[in-house]
C-alpha distance (Angstrom), angle and dihedral (degrees) to the residues before:
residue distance angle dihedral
X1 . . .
X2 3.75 . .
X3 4.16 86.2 .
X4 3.78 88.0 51.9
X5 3.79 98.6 57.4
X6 4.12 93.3 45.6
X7 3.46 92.2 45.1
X8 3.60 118.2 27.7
X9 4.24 99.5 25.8
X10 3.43 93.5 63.1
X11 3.50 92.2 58.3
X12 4.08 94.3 40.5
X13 4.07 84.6 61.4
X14 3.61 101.7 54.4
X15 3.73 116.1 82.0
X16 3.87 123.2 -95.4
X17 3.91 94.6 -112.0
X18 3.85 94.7 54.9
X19 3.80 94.6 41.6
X20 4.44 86.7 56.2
X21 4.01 80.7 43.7
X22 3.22 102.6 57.5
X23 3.80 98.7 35.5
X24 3.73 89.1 48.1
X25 3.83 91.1 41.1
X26 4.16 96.0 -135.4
X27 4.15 83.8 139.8
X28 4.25 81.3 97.0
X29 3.80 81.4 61.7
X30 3.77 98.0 50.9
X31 4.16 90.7 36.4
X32 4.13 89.5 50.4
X33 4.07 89.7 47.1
X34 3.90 92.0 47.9
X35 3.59 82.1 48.0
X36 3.99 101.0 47.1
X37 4.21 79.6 46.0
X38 3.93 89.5 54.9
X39 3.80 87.9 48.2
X40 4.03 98.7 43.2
X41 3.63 89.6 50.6
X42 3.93 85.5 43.0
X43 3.81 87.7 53.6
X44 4.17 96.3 46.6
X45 4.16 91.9 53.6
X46 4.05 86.7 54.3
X47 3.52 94.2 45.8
X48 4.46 86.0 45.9
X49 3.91 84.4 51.8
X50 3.51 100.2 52.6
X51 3.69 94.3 40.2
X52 3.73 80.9 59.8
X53 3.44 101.2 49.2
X54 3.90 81.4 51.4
X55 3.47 95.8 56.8
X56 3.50 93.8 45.0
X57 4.02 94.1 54.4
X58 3.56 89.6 46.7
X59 4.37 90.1 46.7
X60 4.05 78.9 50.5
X61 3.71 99.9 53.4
X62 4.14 89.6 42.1
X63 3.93 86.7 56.4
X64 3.95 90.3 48.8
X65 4.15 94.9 44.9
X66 3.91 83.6 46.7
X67 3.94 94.1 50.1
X68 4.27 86.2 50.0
X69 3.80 90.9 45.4
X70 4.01 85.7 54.4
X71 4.00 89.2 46.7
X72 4.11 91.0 48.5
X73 3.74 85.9 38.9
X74 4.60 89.6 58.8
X75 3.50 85.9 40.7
X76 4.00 102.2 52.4
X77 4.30 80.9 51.3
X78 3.73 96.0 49.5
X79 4.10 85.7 46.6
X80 3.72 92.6 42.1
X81 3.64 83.2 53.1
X82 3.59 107.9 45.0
X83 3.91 83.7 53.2
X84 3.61 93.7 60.3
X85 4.04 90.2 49.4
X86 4.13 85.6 55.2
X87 3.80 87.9 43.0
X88 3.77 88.5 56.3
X89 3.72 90.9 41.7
X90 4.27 92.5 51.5
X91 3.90 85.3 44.5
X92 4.17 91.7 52.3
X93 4.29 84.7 40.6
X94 3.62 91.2 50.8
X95 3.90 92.3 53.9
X96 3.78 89.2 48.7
X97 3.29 88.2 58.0
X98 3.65 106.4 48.9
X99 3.88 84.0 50.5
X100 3.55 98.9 45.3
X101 4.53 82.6 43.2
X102 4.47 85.4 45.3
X103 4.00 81.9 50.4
X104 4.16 94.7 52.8
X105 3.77 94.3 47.7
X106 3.90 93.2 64.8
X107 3.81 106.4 113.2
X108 3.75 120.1 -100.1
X109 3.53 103.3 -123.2
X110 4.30 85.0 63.4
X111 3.78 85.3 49.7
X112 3.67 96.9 49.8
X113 4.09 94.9 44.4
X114 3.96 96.0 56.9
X115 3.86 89.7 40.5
X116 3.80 87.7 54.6
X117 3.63 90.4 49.7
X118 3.67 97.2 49.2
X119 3.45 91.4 54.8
């Protein structure tokens, strides 16, 4: 009796399912699915990682072409300034001009008189 409960008990208390298993030997199935579960979830975190190393590349290159856009933004003001200061400057020019042009249109004969008097 002492032969049947080391041998055969143990075997009586374990379920149905395992008992097939293991006589069958399909636990090299179950061990090679946990396995190919270990790996897929393996895979999916190294995919996640690069993904974010991705995104951070692409949130490094966005903070550079923001930086430039700044830099061309300063230098678009100082241009749009520097053009009005040569507006201003052609506006003062062109005034010179028309009274230096009023100047040259005064008759001769008025020319000639004060020149003759200053010398």
């Amino acid at each position: 009796m002492s032969v049947f409960i080391l041998h055969v008990l143990p075997w009586l208390t374990m379920g149905t399912e395992t008992v097939l298993k293991r006589l069958v030997g399909k636990t090299d199935v179950e061990d090679a699915l946990a396995r190919l579960d270990a790996l897929t979830k393996e895979e999916n975190l190294m995919a996640v990682a690069r993904t974010l190393e991705v995104v951070h590349h692409v949130d490094d290159s966005v903070t550079t072409i923001k930086e430039i856009i700044h830099d061309v933004d300063g230098n678009v003001k100082a241009m749009k300034e520097l053009t009005h200061h040569v507006d201003q400057s052609v506006s003062v020019i062109k005034e010179v001009i028309s009274d230096v042009g009023s100047d040259a249109k005064v008759p001769r004969s008025s020319r000639t008189t004060s020149t003759r008097t200053w010398l």
